[in-house]
C-alpha positions in Angstrom: 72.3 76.9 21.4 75.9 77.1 22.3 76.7 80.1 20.0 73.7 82.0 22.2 75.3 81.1 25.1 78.7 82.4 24.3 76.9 85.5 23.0 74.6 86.3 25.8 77.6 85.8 28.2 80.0 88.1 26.0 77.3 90.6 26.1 76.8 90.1 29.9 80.6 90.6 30.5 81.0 93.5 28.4 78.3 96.1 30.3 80.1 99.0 32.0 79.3 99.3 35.8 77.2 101.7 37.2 78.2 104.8 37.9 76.8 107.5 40.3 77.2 111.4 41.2 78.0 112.9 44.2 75.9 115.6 44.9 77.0 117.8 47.9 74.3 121.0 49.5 74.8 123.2 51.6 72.6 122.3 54.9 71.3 124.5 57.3 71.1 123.9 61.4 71.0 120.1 61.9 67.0 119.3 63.1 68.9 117.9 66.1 70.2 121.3 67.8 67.2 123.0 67.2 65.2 122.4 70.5 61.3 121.9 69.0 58.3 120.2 70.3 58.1 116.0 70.5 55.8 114.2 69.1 53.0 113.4 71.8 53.7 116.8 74.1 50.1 118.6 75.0 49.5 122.3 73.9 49.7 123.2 77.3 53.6 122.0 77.6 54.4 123.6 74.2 52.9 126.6 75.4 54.9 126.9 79.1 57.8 125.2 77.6 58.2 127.6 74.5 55.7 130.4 75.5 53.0 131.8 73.1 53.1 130.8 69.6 53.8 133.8 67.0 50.8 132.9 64.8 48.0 130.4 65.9 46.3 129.0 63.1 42.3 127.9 62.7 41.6 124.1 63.1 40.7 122.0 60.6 39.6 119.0 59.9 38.5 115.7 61.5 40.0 115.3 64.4 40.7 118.4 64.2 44.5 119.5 63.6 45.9 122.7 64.4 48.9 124.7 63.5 51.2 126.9 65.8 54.4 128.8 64.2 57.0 129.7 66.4 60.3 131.9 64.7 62.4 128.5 64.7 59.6 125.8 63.4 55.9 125.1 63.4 54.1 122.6 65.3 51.1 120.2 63.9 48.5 119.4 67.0 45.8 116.7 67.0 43.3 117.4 69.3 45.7 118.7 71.7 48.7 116.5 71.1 52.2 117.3 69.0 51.4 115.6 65.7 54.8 116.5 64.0 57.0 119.6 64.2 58.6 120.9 61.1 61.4 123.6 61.0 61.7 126.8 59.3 63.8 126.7 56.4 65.9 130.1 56.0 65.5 131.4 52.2 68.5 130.4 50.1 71.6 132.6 49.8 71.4 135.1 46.2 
């Protein structure tokens, strides 16, 4: 028993640490400087606040959710509450 503690503590103490990557991206606009839609807002203070949407999409769904895209980001409705807004990504460089 002795010799498979002074193995199984040799083998503890000779494991490498971990080691991890960095990984740096390019990011776009920060979600913070883009004014959108919060979460809660009515269609009818999206609408007067950012005007008419560019594309209104059907509902779907129950409750029903509906989707309005603006240039800058789109914006989930349930019933006729801000669900989530999401913003456009811009395509990636070539």
């Amino acid at each position: 028993m002795p010799i498979l503690r002074i193995l199984l503590s040799f083998a503890l103490g000779a494991t490498t640490p971990a080691l991890a990557e960095t990984l740096s991206t390019a990011t776009g606009t920060p979600a913070a400087s883009v004014d959108h839609p919060n979460r809660g807002s009515t269609m009818a203070t999206v609408q007067n606040r950012f005007g008419e949407p560019t594309q209104r999409h059907a509902t779907v769904g129950s409750p029903p959710i509906t989707r309005w895209d603006y240039p800058r980001f789109s914006v989930y409705f349930e019933n006729d509450r801000v669900l989530h807004s999401v913003l456009v990504r811009s395509a990636p460089a070539s």
